[in-house]
C-alpha positions in Angstrom: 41.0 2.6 69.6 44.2 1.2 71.2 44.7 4.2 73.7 46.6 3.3 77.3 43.5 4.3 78.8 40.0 3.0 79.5 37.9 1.9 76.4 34.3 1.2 75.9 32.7 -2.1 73.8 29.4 -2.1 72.6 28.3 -5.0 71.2 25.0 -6.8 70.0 24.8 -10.1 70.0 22.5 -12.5 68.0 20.7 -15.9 68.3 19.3 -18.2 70.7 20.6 -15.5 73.7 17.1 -15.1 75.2 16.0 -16.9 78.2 19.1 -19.0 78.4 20.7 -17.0 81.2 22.9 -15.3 78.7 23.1 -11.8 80.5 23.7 -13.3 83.8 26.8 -14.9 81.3 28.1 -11.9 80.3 27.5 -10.4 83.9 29.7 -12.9 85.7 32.3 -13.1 83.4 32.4 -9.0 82.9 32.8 -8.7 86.5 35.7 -11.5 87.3 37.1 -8.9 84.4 36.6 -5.4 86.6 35.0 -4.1 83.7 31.9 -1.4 84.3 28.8 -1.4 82.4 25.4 -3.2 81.3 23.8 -6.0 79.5 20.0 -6.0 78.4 17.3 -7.8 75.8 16.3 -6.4 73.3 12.8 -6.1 71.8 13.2 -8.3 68.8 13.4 -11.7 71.0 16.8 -12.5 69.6 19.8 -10.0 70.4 21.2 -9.3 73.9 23.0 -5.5 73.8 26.2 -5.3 75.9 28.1 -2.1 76.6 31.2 -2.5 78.8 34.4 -0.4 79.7 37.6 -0.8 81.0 41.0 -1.9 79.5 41.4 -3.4 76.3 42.6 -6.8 77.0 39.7 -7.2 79.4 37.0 -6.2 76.7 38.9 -8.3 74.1 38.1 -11.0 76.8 34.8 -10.3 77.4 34.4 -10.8 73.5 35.7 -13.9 73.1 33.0 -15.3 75.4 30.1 -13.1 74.0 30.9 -15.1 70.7 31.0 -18.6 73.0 28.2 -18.0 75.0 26.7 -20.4 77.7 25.4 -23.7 77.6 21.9 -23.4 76.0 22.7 -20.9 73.2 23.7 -20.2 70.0 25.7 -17.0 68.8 25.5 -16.4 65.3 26.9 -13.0 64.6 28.3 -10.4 67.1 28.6 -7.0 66.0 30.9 -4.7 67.5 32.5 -1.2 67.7 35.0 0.6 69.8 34.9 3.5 71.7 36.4 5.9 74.2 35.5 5.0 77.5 32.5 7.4 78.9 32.9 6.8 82.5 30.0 4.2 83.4 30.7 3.7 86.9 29.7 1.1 89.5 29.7 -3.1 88.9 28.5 -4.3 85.6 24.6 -5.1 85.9 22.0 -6.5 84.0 18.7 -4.9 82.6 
């Protein structure tokens, strides 16, 4: 995707990201962006789920620091697609 209009990342991210404040991370720096949308845990302990929207450059942003990370992690893979934005409205949250 490299449409004019809004586009939507998801992206899982793997490694020490639990219990190091790494949604909270994401949430801060998704939000300085303008970008909508949501980061949670999930189940297996060891991946954080992001899915965020809004222009490109912004998520391209957001990505470089999903593969940093805070102080207290590790990233070892992020895995990511692109999409057409769907809409989410509202600030970007945690779950």
């Amino acid at each position: 995707m490299t449409g004019d209009g809004p586009e939507r990342l998801d992206a899982q991210v793997r490694g020490r990201v639990q219990g190091v404040y790494f949604r909270a991370f994401v949430q801060r720096h998704a939000a300085s962006l303008g970008l909508h949308g949501w980061a949670r845990n999930l189940p297996d302990g060891s991946t954080v789920e992001v899915v965020a929207e809004g222009p490109r450059g912004s998520l391209v942003s957001l990505l470089e620091q999903l593969r940093k990370g805070p102080p207290g992690s590790r990233v070892d893979v992020v895995e990511e697609s692109w999409q057409a934005a769907e809409g989410l409205g509202g600030p970007f949250r945690v779950r």
